[in-house]
N, C-alpha and C positions, 0 to 999 in steps of 0.2 A: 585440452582446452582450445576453444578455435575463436580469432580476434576478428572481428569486421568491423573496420574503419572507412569512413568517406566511397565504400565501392572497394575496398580491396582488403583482401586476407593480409592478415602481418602477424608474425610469431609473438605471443604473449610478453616476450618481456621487450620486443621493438615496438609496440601500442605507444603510441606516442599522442598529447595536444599540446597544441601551441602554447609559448608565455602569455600570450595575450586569450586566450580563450576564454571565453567569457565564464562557462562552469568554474572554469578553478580560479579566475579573477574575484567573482564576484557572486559564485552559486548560480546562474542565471540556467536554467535548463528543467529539463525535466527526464524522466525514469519510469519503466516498469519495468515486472520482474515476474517472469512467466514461467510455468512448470510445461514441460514436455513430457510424455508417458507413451512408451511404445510408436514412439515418432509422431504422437500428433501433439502441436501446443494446444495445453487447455486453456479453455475461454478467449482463445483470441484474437476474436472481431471486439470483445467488451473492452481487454485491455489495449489491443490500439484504439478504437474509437474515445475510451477516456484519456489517453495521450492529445489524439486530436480537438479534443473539446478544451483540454488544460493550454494546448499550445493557441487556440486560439482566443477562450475569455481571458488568459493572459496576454493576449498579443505577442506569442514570444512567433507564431507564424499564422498565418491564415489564408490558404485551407494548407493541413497538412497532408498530403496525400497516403491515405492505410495500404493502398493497395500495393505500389513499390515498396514499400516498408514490409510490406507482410511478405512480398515476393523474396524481400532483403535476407529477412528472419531466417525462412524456411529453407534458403539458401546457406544460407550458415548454419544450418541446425544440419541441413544434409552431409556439408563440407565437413561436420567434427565427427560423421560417423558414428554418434549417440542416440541408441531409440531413449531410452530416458536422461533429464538435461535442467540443468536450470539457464533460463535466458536473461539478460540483463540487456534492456534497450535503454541507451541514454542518449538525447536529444539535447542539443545547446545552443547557444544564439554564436559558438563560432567568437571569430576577432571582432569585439566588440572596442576594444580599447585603442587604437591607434584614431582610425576612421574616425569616433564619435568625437574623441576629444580635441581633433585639427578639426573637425565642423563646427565646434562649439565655438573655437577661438578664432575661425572665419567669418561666424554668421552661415555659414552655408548648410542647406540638407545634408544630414548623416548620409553616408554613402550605406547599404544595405547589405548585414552583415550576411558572411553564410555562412552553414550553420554546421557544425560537425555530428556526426551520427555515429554511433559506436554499437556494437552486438558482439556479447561476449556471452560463448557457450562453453556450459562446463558440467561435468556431475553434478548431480542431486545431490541435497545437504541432508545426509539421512541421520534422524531424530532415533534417539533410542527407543524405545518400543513401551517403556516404563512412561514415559514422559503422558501416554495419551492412555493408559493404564489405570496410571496412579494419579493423574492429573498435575497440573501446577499452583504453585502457589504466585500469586500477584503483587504491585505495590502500588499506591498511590505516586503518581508524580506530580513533584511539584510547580511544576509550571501551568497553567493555563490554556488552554485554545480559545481565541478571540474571535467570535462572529463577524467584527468589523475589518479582520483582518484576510485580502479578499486572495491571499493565497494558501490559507491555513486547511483547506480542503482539496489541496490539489496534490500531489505527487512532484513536490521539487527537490532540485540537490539540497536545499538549506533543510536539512534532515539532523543537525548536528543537535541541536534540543531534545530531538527522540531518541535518539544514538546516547546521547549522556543520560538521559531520565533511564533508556534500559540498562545501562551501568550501573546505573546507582542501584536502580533494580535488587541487580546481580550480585551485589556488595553484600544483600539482606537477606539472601536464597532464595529469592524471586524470580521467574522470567521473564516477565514483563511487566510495563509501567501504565496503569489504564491514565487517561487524561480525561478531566473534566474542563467546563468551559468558565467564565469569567461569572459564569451567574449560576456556577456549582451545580450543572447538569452532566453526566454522564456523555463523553466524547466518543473515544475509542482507546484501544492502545496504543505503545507507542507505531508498533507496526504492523496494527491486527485492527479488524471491527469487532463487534463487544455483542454478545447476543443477552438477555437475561431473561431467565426461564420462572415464569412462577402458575404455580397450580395448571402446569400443562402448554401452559401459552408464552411465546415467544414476545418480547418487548426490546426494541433497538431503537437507540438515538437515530433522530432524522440524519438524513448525508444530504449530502449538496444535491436539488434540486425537489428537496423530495418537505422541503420546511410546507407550513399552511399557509395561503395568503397571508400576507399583510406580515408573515413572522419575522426576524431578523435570516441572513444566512446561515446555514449551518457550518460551523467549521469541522466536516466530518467530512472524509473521501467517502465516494461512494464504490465498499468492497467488489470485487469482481465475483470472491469465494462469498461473498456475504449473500448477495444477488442471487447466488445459486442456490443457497440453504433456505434463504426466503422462498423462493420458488419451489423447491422440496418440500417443505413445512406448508406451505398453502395446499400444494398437490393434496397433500393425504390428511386434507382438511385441518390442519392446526391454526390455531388462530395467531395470527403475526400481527402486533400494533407497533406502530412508530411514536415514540413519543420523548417528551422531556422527563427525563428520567434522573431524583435527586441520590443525594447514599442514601436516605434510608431505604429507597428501591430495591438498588444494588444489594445491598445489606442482608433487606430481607429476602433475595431470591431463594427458590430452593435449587435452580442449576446456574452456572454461568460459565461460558465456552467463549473461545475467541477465534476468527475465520483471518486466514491469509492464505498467498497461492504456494505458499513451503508447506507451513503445516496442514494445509486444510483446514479440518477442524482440532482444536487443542481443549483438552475441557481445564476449567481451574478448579479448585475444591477447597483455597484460601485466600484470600485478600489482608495481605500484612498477615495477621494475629487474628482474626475473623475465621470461624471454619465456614465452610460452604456443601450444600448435599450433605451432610456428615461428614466432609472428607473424602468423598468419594467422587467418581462423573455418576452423571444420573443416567437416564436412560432416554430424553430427549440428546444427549449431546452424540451417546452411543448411538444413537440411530442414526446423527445426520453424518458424525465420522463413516459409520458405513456404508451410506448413499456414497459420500467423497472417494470412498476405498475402490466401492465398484465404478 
């Protein structure tokens, strides 16, 4: 495994951030998490540019520069001597705690924090083979995604809601937790986008950018692997709609798959106690897995 902090290699268990960093203070930062295969990262001009859009309608930087970042990446992906690799980029607003809280108690401008940058390259998380076979079974989570809540679409460390919904999950023989939002339309999961397949055609909640005029936001990222299946699925003419999608939708699909940049594609074939396809993946999820394969 190879550690890149701030510009410089440091052996995995000296990776070090400051007390005062603002990630571990306070969540304050952002992440992606990118697949390498045969030494090239996939998708990734989509996954830093959505780093760069999050870091700046969050304000956490504006502009963030992809280009030395991407230079940074592939420089660390080189250094671990891995053609295949999972990448984890995490991005923070740095010492935020000293500076801000003597400006506050001066009156004076925050002084401008910098930011720490981390790239940690490691093995692939290899999935047993059953998993995308025999598909998985799912759970509702109980929590929410809130449209008014304008970071609920973005990639940040406050990831701990999703992190316990996939627990609970997992308690029930589940893999994952799908979320819905405050007005009981179909989200994502907890760390996957949700495709639902009925009589041939593809139907996904809107993601952030993609809502109708005048709609509220969406509280859904927009997937990097999801962007690709859509594009796959148009190519060979399938019909792809974005919409608000209630459970009876979900319910009555006849496939439903879930896209991230680990799994790819993962088909489900239950929801709780719900069978789905009979149990089985159907043969839209098995096409797009094989698109992702090749």
């Amino acid at each position: 495994m190879t550690a890149w902090v701030n510009g410089s290699f440091i052996e995995d268990g000296e990776a070090r951030v400051g007390l005062f960093d603002a990630g571990f203070q306070h969540g304050i930062g952002l992440f992606e998490t990118m697949l390498a295969r045969d030494g090239a990262v996939l998708d990734f001009e989509r996954h830093l540019e959505r780093m760069a859009t999050s870091a700046r309608e969050l304000r956490l930087f504006d502009p963030l520069k992809t280009e030395p970042l991407a230079e940074a990446v592939q420089h660390a992906l080189a250094k671990s001597e891995m053609r295949d690799a999972r990448i984890r980029v995490t991005l923070t607003a740095g010492d935020m705690g000293r500076p801000f809280a003597g400006a506050n108690a001066a009156g004076a401008k925050p002084a401008a924090p910098q930011p720490t940058l981390a790239i940690h390259v490691q093995p692939p998380t290899r999935y047993p083979d059953e998993l995308f076979e025999n598909g998985v079974a799912v759970a509702i989570a109980e929590n929410r995604a809130n449209p008014l809540d304008s970071f609920s679409s973005h990639k940040t460390l406050m990831y701990w809601p999703r992190i316990a919904a996939v627990q609970r999950a997992a308690e029930v023989g589940c893999a994952e937790a799908l979320w819905f939002t405050v007005t009981n339309h179909l989200a994502s999961g907890s760390v996957s986008s949700v495709f639902v397949v009925k009589d041939g055609a593809l139907r996904v909640p809107f993601a952030r950018g993609e809502e109708p005029e005048g709609a509220m936001r969406a509280p859904v990222l927009p997937g990097c692997t999801r962007a690709k299946v859509i594009m796959w699925a148009e190519g060979e003419g399938r019909s792809v709609e974005r919409a608000n999608l209630a459970i009876d939708d979900v319910l009555a699909a006849d496939e439903i798959f879930l896209t991230n940049s680990s799994w790819g594609v993962l088909p489900v074939v239950r929801i709780e106690r719900h069978e789905v396809g009979g149990g089985k993946p159907g043969p839209v999820a098995r096409a797009m897995r094989a698109r992702w394969l090749a």
